[in-house]
C-alpha positions as CSV (number, residue, x, y, z in Angstrom):
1,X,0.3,-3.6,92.3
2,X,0.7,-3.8,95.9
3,X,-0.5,-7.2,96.3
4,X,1.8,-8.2,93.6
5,X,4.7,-6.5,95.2
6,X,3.2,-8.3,98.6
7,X,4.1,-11.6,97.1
8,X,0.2,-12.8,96.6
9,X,-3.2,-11.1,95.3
10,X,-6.9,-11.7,95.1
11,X,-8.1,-13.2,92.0
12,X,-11.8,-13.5,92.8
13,X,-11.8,-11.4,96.1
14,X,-15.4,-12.9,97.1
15,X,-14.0,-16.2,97.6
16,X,-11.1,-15.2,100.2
17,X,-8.4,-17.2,98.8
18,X,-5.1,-15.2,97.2
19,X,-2.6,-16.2,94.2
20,X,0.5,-16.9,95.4
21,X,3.3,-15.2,93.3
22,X,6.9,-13.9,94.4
23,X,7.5,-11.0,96.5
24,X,9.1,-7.8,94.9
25,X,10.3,-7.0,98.2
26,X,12.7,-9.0,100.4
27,X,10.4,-7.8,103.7
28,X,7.5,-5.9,104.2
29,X,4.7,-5.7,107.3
30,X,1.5,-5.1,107.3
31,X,0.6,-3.6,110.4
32,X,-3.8,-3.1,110.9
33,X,-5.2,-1.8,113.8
34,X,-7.1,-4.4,116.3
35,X,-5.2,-7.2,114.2
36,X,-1.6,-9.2,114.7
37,X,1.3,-8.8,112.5
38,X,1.8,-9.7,108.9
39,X,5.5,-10.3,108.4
40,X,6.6,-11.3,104.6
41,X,10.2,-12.2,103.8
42,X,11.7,-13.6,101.1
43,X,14.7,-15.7,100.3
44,X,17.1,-15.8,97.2
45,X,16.6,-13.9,93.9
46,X,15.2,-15.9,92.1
47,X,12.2,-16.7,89.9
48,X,10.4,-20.0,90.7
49,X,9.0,-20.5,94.4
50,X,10.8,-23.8,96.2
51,X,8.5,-23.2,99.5
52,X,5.7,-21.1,101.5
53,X,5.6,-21.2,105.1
54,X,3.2,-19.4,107.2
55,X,4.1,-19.5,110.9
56,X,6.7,-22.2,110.5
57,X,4.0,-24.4,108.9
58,X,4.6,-25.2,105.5
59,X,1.5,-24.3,103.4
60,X,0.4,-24.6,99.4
61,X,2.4,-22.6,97.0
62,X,-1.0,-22.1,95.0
63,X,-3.3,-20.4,97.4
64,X,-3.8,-18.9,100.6
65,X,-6.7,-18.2,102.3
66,X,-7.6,-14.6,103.6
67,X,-8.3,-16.4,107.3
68,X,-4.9,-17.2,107.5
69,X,-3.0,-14.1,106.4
70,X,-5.2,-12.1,108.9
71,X,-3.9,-14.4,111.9
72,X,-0.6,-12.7,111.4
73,X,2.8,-14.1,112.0
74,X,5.5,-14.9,109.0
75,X,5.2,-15.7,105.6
76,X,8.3,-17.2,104.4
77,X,9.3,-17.5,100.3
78,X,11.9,-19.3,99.2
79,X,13.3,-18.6,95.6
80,X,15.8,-20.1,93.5
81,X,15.7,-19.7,89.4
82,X,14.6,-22.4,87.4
83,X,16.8,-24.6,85.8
């Protein structure tokens, strides 16, 4: 559930890629120790992802690799409902 509410979780969590879904939350930060900031925001209300960005850097709406979400910085959803 907290993944999910995260805006991304691990399907097989050997492989070290996530699901990218839509964030319950319009921010959250994930703060571990020894490690940089995790900031997640989204945008708009609604329903179907328009873009991902991780540090400014637009990345795949379909995954996301563990490597990247443990350099920190922020990851950016955009939503808008489907038409």
């Amino acid at each position: 559930y907290v993944f999910a509410t995260l805006g991304f979780y691990p399907v097989e969590p050997a492989s070290g890629n996530y699901v990218v879904g839509i964030p319950l939350v319009e921010r959250a930060i994930l703060r571990v120790p020894g490690r940089r900031r995790l900031t997640i925001l989204r945008t708009g209300d609604g329903d179907h992802l328009l873009s991902l960005t991780l540090r400014g850097r637009r990345i795949s709406p379909i995954s996301l690799a563990h490597s990247e979400i443990v350099r920190g910085g922020a990851l950016r959803f955009e939503t808008t409902f489907a038409s």
